[in-house]
N, C-alpha and C positions, 0 to 999 in steps of 0.2 A: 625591357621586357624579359621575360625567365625563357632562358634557355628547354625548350618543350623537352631536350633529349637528355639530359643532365641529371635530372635531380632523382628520379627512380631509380635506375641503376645505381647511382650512389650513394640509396637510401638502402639497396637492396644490399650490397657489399659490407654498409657499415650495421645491417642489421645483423648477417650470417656471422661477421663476427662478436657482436654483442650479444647474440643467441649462444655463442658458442663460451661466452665470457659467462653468460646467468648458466650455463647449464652447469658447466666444470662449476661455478660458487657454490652450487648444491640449492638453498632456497628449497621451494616446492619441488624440487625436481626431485627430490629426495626422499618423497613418499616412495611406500616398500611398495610393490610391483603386487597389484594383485586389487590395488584400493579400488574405491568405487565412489561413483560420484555422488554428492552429499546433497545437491539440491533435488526438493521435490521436479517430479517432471510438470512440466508447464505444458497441461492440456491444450487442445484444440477449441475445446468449448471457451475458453479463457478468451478468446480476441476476435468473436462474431459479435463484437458491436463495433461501431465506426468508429474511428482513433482519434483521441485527444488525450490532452493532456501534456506534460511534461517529463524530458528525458535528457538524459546526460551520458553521450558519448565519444570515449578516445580514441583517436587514433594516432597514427604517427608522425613528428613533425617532418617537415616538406614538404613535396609538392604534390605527394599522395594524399596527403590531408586536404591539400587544395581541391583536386579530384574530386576526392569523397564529398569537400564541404557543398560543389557543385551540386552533386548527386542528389546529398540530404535534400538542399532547396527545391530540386524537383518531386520531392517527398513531402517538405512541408506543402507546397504550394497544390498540390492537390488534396490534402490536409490540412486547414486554416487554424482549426480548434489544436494541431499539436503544435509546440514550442520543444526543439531541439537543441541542447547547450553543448557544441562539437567545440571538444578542447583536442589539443596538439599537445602532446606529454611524452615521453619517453615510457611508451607502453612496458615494454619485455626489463624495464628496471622496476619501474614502479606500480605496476598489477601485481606482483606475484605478494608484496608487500603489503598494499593494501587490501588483497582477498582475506589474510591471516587477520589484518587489525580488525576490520571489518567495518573503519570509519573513512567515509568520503567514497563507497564503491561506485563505481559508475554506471550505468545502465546494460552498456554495452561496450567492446571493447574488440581493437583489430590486432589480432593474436598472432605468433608466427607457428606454424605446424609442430615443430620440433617439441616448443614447448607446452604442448599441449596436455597430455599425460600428465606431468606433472601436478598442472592446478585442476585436473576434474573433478575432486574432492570438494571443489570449491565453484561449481559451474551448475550450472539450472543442466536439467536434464532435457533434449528438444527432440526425444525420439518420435513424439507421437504429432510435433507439430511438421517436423519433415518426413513425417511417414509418407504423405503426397507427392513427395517431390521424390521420394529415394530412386526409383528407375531414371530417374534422368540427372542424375546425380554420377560424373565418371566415376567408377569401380573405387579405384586408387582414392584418392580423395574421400568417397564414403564410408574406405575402412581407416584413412587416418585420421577424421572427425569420430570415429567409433571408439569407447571405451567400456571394456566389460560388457558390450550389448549396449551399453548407450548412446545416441548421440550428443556430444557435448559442446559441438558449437556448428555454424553457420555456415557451411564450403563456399572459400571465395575463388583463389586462380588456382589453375592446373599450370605446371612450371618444367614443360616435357623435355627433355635432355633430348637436342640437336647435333648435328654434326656442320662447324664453319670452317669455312677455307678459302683458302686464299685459288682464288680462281684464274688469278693471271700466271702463279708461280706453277700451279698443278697442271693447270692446260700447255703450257710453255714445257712442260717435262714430260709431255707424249700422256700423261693419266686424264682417262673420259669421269669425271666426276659422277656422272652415272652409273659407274661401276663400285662404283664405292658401297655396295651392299652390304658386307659382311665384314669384320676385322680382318678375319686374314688377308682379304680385298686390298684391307685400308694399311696393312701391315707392309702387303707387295707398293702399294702406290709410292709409303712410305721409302722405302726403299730406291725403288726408278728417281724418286724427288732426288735425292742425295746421290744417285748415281750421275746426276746432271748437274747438281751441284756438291763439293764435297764437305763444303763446310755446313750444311742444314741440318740441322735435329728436326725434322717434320713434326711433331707430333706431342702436344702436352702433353706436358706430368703436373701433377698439381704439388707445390711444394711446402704445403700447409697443414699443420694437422687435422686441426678443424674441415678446413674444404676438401683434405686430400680423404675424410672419410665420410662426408656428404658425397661426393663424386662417385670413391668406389662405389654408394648403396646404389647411387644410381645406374650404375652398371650391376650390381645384384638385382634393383626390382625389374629391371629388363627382362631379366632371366624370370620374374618371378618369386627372387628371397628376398630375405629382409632379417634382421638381426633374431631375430625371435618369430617363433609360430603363433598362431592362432589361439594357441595354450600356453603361451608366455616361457616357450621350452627354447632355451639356447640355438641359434641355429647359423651360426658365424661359421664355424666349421662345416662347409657346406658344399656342394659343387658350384650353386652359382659365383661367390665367393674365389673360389680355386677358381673356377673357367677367368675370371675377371684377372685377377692377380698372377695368373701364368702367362696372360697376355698382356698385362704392364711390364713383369720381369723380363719379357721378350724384349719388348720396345727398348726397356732399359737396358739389357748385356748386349742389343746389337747396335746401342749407338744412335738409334733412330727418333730418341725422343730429348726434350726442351723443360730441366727441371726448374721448375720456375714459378713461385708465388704468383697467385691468382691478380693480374691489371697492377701490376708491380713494375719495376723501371725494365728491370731483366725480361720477362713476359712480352710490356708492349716492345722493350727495342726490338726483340728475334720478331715479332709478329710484320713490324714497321718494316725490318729490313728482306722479312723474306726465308729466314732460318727457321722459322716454325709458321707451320701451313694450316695444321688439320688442329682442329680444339673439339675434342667433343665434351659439350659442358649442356648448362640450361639454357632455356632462351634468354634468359636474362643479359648472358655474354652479350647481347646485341648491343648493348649500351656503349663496349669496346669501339666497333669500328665506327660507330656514330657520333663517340663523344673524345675518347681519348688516342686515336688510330689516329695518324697525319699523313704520313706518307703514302699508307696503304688504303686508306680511306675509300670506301667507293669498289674497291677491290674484293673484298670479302664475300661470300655466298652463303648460303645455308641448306641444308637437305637433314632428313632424317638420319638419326643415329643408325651406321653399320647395324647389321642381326648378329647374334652371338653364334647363330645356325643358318643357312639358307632359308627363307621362308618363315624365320621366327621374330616377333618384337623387334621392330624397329625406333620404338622407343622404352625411355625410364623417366623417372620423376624425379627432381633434384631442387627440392625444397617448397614454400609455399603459406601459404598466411592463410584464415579462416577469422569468423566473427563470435566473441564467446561474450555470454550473456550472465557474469556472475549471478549464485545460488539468492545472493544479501543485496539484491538490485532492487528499487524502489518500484519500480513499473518494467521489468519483465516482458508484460505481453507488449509494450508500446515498441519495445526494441526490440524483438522477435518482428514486429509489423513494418519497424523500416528496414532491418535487414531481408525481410520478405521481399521486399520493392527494391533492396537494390541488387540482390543475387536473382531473384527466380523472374522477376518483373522485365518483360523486352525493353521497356522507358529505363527501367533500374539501372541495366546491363549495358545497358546503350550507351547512357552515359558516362557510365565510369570511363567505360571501352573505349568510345568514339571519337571523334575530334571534338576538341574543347577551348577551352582560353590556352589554359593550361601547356597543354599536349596539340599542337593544329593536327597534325596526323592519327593521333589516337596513342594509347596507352600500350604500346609492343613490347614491354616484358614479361609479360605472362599471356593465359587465354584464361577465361572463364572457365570452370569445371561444371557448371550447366550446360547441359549436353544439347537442349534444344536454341542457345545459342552458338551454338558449335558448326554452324554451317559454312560448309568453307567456301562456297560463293556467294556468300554474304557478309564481305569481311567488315570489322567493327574496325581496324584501322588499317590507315591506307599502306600500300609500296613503300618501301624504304631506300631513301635513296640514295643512302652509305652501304647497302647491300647490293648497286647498281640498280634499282628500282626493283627489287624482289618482291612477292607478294609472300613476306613471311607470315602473314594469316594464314593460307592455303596449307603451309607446311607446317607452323604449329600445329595446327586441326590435327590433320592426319595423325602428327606424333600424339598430341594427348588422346586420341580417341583409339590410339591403339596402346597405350600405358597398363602392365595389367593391375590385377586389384587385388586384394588380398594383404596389403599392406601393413605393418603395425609398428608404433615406435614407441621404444619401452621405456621406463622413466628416465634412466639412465642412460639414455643413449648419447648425451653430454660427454657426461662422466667416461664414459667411453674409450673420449679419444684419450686420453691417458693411458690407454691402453691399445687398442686396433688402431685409432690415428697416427702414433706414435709407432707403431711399428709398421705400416702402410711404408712410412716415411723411409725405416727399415731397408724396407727390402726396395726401393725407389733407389737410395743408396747405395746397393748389392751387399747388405750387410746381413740381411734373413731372406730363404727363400718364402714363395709362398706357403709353403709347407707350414714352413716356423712360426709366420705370420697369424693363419690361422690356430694352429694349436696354444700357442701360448698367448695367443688373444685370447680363445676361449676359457683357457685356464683361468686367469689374471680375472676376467669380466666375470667369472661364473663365484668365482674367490669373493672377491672384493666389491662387485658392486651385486651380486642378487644370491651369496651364501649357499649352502648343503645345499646339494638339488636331491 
């Protein structure tokens, strides 16, 4: 039987770096910043007849494809006239290839967030068929499915940046976890941790470039920023930016934090033995204390991420997939109509979400970013019992539905880490302040990936 807790988390791991492999290649990602998307928009008048027909769509191999294929059948089977051909491909390799050739495109396809920008050039435009849904659509999510005023593909999870800790080691060191409000909060608990024990680094670093500059943004849209504005204007150099990076440099010149590659040997040993406590990351971390955690197992908790300010954002968003429906797709409205059924549809949502063959407890690395499934006493999966039976639905909820919105990610945001990733890393090191960090990121990123401003 397939391990229910296993194979998502280390589809999501091997995706963030595969995303981070297609973005740095260039590919589509490499349209100039400004482009617009190339397929006619796909009215609403198009899909008020009853659905039949034939369609063809990828998603990703493992046991999310298994999920999904679940789902489709509850799609077909209230549907008899459509016939769905659900292949398992190496999406984020071979989409961005096939959109260009324009032979063998698929219907419909599960996309990761990141890469999205890149191929809208090459995506059906679905402003006018999600015009119905937008208010119930979280914020975050509806501006990073947005391009130029378009919508270009389908919002699947909301992926809210948490705060896990080790709750045996924290409580044992006099710190009430409930007080863990704010960073400087998490900065002092920090601290008391290792005054109890001397050997502890409390506190992830992320020691990746790729993850260590997915991380900081989520510690930027907490605040609110994001690489670029609204008007595609540089905005790296920024306060939320500085406010995020003056309190990593903290963590790092006082000793307080665990540099260490994301679910890596160094990572799980400090987390197993009790030398790093606090991870503020996605929910997706949960996969850690459920799959690859031994010692600590059962130990771990979760609550909402620290505020940057008393009373501000308690969460950010730290990655996320969507459904895109290429421009050169055969049937269009037919996969527009299943991904209607499985994102905005309670039967839809239900299933991906809920307990299944699959998943017995339900699918807990993400939450839906459909906001009218977003009710948090009505959780789509259950307790977790590597969490000590936590009800991490309860506390996703809250964090994504406080995520703010405004969000945008610019072609290049790949491309990127070669530049802010790499010196993230920098100053983790104590080899640039944050200062340095930002300025010559923006130089470097304004040079070289998006020229003359």
């Amino acid at each position: 039987m397939t391990n229910p807790l296993s194979p998502t988390p280390f589809s999501r791991r091997t995706l963030l770096r595969g995303t981070g492999a297609a973005l740095l290649a260039g590919g589509l990602g490499a349209c100039a910043p400004g482009n617009t998307t190339g397929g006619n928009p796909l009215p609403s008048a198009s899909v008020t007849k009853p659905p039949s027909g034939e369609i063809t769509i990828w998603d990703r191999t493992g046991d999310l494809y298994k999920v999904f294929d679940k789902a489709i059948a509850s799609f077909t089977a209230k549907y008899p006239q459509v016939k769905v051909n659900h292949l398992a491909v190496d999406v984020n390799a071979k989409l961005p290839s096939t959109l260009i050739s324009g032979a063998g495109v698929p219907d419909g396809a599960f996309y990761d967030d990141a890469l999205l920008t890149g191929v809208a050039p090459h995506l059906h435009d679905l402003s006018q068929l999600i015009e119905q849904y937008k208010s119930d659509i979280a914020p975050y999510k509806l501006g990073v499915v947005t391009v130029d005023g378009k919508v270009i593909a389908v919002p699947w999870d909301l992926d809210p940046g948490l705060l896990f800790y080790r709750e045996d080691v924290v409580t044992r060191a006099g710190v009430d976890p409930a007080g863990l409000t704010t960073y400087d909060a998490l900065l002092d608990a920090a601290r008391t941790v290792r005054e109890k024990s001397p050997t502890a680094r409390p506190i992830h670093l992320e020691n990746d470039q790729f993850l260590g500059q997915l991380w900081v943004e989520m510690f930027a849209n907490q605040q609110g920023g994001a690489m670029v504005d609204a008007d595609g204007k540089l905005t790296v150099d920024s306060a939320p930016y500085r406010t995020a990076l003056t309190w990593l440099d903290k963590v790092r010149s006082e000793g307080l934090g665990t540099l260490a590659k994301y679910t890596q040997p160094t990572d799980l040993q400090t987390q197993d033995n009790g030398t790093q406590v606090f991870v503020p990351w996605a929910q997706w971390y949960v996969f850690a204390p459920q799959q690859l955690l031994k010692a600590s197992k059962g130990t771990w908790r979760a609550t909402t991420l620290p505020a940057w300010q008393a009373g501000g954002a308690r969460a950010g968003v730290m990655g996320g997939s969507s459904f895109v429906i290429p421009a050169k797709a055969k049937n269009p409205e037919l996969a527009w109509r299943l991904y209607e059924h499985l994102v905005f549809s309670k039967e839809g949502y239900t299933t991906v979400y809920g307990p299944n063959q699959v998943y017995p407890g339900g699918l807990n690395t993400s939450i839906p970013s459909y906001l009218p499934a977003l009710d948090p006493n009505t959780p789509l999966f259950k307790p977790i019992d590597a969490l000590g039976g936590q009800d991490l639905w309860k506390i996703a909820v809250e964090a994504g539905k406080q995520a703010p919105g405004g969000y945008t990610i610019p072609t290049w945001w790949g491309k990127a880490v070669d530049y802010f990733g790499v010196n993230v890393q920098k100053l983790l090191a104590g080899q640039l302040t944050p200062d340095e960090v930002l300025k010559t990121s923006a130089t470097q990123i304004q040079k070289n990936l998006m020229g003359p401003s």
